[in-house]
C-alpha positions as CSV (number, residue, x, y, z in Angstrom):
1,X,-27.9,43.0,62.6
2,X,-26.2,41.0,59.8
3,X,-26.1,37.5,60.5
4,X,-22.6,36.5,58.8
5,X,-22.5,33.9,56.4
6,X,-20.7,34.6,53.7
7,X,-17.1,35.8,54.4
8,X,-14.8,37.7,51.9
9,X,-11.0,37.6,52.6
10,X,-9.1,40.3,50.3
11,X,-5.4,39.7,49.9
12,X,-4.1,35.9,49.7
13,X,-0.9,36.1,50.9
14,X,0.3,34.0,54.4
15,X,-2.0,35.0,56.6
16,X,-5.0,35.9,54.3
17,X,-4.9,32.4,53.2
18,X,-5.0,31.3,56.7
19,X,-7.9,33.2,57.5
20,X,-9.8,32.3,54.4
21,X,-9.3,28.3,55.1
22,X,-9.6,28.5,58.6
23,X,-13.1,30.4,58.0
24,X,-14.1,27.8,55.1
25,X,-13.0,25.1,57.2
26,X,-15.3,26.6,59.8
27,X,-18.7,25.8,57.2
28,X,-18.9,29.4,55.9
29,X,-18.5,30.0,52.1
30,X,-15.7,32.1,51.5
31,X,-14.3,33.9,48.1
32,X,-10.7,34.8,48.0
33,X,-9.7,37.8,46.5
34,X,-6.2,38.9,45.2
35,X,-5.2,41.3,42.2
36,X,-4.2,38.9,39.6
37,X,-4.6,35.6,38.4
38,X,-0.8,34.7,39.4
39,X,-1.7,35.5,42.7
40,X,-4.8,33.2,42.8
41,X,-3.0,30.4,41.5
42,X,-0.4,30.6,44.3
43,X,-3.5,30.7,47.2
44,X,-5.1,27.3,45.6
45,X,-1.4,25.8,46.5
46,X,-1.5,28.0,49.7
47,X,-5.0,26.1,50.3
48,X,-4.1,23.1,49.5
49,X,-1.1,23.0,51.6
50,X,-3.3,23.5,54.8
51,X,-5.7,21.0,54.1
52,X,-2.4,18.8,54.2
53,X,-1.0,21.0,57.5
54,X,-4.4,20.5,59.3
55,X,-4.5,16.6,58.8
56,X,-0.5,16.4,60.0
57,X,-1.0,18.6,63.1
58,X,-4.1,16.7,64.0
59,X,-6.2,19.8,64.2
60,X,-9.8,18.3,65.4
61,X,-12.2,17.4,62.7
62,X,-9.4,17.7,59.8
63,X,-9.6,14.2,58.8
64,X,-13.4,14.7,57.6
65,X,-13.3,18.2,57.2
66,X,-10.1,19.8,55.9
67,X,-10.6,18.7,52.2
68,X,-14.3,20.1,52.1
69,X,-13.3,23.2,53.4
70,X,-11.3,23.7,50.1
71,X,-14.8,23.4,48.1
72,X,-16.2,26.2,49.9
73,X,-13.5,29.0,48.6
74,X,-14.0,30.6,45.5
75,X,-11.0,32.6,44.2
76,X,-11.5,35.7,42.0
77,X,-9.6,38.9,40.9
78,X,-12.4,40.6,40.3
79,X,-13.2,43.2,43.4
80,X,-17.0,44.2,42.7
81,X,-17.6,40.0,42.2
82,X,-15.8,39.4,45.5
83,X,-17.8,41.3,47.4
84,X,-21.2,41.3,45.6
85,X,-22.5,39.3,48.4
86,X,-20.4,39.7,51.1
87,X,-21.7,39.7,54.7
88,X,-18.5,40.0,56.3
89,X,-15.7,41.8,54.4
90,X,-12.0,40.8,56.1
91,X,-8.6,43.1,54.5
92,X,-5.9,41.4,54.3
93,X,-4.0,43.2,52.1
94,X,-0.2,44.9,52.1
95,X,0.6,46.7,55.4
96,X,0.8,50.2,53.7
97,X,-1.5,53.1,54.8
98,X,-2.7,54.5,51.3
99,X,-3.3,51.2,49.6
100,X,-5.7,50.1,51.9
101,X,-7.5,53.7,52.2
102,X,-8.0,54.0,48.4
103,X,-8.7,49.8,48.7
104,X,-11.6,51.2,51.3
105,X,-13.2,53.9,49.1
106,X,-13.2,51.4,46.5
107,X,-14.7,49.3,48.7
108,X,-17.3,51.3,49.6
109,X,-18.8,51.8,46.4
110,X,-19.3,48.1,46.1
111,X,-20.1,46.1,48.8
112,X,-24.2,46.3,50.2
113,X,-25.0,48.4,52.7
114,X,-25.1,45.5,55.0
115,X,-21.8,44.4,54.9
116,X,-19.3,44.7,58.0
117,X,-15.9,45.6,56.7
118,X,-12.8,44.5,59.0
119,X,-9.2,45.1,58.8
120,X,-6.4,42.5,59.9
121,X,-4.0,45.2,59.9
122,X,-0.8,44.6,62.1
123,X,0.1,48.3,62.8
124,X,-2.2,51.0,62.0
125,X,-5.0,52.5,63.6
126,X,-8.7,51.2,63.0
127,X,-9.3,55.1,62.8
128,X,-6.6,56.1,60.1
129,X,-9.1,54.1,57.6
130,X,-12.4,54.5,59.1
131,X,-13.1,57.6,57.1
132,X,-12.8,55.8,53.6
133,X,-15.0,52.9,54.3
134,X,-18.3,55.1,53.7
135,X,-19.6,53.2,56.7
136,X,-17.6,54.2,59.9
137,X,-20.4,52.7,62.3
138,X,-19.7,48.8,60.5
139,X,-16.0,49.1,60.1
140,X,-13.9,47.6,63.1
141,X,-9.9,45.6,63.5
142,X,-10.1,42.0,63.6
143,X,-6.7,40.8,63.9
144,X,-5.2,37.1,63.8
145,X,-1.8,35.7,64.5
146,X,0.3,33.7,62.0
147,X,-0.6,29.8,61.9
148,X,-4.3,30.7,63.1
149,X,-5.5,27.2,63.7
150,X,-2.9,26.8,66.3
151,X,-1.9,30.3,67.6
152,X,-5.9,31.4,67.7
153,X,-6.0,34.7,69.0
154,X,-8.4,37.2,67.2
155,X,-8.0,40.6,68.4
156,X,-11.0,42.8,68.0
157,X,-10.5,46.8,68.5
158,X,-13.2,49.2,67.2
159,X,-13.1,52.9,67.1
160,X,-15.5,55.5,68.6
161,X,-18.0,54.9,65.9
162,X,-18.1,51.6,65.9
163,X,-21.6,50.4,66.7
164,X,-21.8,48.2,69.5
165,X,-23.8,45.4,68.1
166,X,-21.6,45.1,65.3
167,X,-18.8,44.5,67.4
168,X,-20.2,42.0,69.1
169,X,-20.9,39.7,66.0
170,X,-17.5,40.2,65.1
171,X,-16.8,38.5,68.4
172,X,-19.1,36.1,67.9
173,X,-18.3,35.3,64.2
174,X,-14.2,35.0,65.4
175,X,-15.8,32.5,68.2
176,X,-17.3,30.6,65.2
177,X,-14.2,29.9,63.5
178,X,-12.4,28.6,66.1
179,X,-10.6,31.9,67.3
180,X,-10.2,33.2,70.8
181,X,-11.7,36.8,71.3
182,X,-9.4,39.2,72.6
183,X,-11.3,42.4,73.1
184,X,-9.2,45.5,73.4
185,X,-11.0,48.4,75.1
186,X,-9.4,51.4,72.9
187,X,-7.3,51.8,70.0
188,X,-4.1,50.7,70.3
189,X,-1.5,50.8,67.0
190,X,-0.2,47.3,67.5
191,X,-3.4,46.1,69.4
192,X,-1.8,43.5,72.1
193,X,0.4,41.4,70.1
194,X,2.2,43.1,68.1
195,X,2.7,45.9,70.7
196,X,4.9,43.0,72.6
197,X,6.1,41.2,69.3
198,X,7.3,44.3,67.0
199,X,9.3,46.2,69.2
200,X,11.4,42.5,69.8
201,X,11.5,42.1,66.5
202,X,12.8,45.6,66.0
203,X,15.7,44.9,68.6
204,X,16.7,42.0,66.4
205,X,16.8,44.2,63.4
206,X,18.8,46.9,65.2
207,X,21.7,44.3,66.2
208,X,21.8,43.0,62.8
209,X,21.7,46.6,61.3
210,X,25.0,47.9,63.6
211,X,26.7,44.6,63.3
212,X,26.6,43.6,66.2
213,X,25.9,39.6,65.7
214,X,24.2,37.8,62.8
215,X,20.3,36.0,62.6
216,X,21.5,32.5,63.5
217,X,23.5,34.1,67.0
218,X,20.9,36.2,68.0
219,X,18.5,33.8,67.4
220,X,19.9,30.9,69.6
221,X,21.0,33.3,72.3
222,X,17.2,34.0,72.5
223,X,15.8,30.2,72.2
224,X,18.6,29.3,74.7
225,X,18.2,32.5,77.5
226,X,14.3,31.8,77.2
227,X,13.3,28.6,76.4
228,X,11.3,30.1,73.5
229,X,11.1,28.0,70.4
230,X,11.8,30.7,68.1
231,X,13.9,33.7,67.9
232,X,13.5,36.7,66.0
233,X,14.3,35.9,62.2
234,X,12.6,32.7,62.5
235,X,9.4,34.7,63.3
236,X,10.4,37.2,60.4
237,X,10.7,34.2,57.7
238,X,7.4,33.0,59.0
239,X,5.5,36.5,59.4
240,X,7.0,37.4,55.7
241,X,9.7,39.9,54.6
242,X,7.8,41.7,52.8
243,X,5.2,42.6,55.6
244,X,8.8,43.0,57.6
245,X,10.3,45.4,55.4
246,X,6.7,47.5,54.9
247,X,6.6,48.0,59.3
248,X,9.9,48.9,59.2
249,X,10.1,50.8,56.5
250,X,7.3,53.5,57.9
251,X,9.5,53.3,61.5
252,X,12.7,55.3,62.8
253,X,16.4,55.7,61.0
254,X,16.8,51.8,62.4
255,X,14.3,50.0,61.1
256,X,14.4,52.2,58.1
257,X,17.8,51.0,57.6
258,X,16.6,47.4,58.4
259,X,14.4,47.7,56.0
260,X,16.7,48.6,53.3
261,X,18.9,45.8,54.2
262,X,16.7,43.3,53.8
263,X,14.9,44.5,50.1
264,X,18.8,44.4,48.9
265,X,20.0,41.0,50.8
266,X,16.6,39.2,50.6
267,X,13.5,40.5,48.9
268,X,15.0,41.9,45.7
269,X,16.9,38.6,45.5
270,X,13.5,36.3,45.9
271,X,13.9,35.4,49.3
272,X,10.4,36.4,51.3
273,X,10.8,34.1,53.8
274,X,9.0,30.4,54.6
275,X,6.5,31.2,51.8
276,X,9.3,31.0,49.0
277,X,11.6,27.9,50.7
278,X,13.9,30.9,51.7
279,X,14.7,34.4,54.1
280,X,17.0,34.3,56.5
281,X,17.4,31.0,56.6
282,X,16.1,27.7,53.6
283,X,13.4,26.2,54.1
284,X,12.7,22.7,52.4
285,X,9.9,22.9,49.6
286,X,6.9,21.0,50.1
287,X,6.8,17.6,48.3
């Protein structure tokens, strides 16, 4: 079995940049990828920014570690270099079903026969792009939750072909890096998470869609009833509107129409959420 050292993360948005860090932060060498150069630039701030978060939170061994960790990424926007030596291949990339099948097939022309490919995917099925990896027996989910150094949950879900020994250094590799293991028996769409989180979500959207209250409302009625420290479009802003609008844009007339509302009031307009200082709410920029 492939011992895992070196880790490629494709897509560098929120929560590929989290998993990149927290891996690099972890000791393992780590190269980036995203499509363009733009995109690049904005994960070396992304990095940098949680070297800073990990020394302010006080996440253990950040004072000596969090600034080395950024020495062990390598960005590039070049697909075949990204994964040249890959051991461990984690997709990150846009929530959409045929990007990341023709990323697969792409993938599978260039990566060594060795490497383990693994999808972060929030929504779909392990088995809806097993058959365009060109290696259904090392391709399994490995999902994390947004702000992975503190929210540390790392879902792993095969599918029938999944060989059992790779699964198991997935496991062990998400131990590695600081994650907790969840292991989910059989597929699920949604794995555990998200099969409690996006259908509350999707209640939010619906009261916003028919007019029933605004974000700020139904968010305070939510922190107040439960104690929770968020509601709902906080946890949008954070999660990203554009991963928002991409789930409910492949869901029922509701969240269709949530969708649409929120490319016209917010995406179209700039506003994707913490990432860009504003969603549904502003966010102050970081100094």
């Amino acid at each position: 079995m492939t011992a895992i050292a070196n880790v490629t993360v494709l897509g560098t948005g929120v929560l590929g940049s989290q998993i990149a860090y927290q891996t690099a932060f972890s000791g393992f060498d780590v190269v980036a990828y995203d499509i363009s150069d733009d995109a690049l630039e904005a994960a070396k701030q992304r990095f940098a920014g949680l070297a800073d978060t990990y020394v302010a939170e006080g996440v253990p061994g950040a004072d000596d570690r969090a600034q080395a960790a950024l020495g062990r990424i390598r960005t590039t926007a070049d697909l075949a270099d990204a994964v040249a030596n890959a051991d461990l291949v984690i997709e990150a990339i846009p929530e959409q079903l045929a990007l990341k099948q023709s990323t697969y097939e792409k993938l599978a022309a260039l990566a060594p026969e060795r490497t383990i490919f693994a999808t972060n995917s929030s929504t779909l099925l392990p088995s809806d792009l097993s058959p365009f990896t060109g290696r259904a027996d090392r391709f399994l989910a490995l999902h994390f939750a947004n702000r992975v150094w503190a929210h540390n949950t790392a879902e792993v879900m095969g599918t029938e072909a999944t060989s059992p020994e790779v699964y198991a250094t997935v496991v062990e590799f998400a131990s590695k890096i600081g994650m907790v293991p969840i292991e989910i028996k059989k597929e699920k769409a949604g794995y555990l998470l998200n099969s409690l989180l996006v259908p509350f979500l999707s209640a939010a959207g619906e009261l916003l869609v028919d007019g029933i209250a605004e974000p700020d409302a139904i968010d305070k009625t939510w922190r107040i009833g439960t104690g929770a420290p968020m509601g709902p479009f906080q946890i949008y802003d954070i999660v990203g509107l554009t991963t928002a609008y991409n789930i409910s844009k492949a869901g029922g007339p509701k969240q269709q129409a949530f969708a649409d509302l929120i490319k016209e009031r917010y995406i179209d307009q700039g506003k994707l959420g913490v990432a860009t200082g504003e969603g549904f709410y502003s966010y102050p920029k970081a100094a």
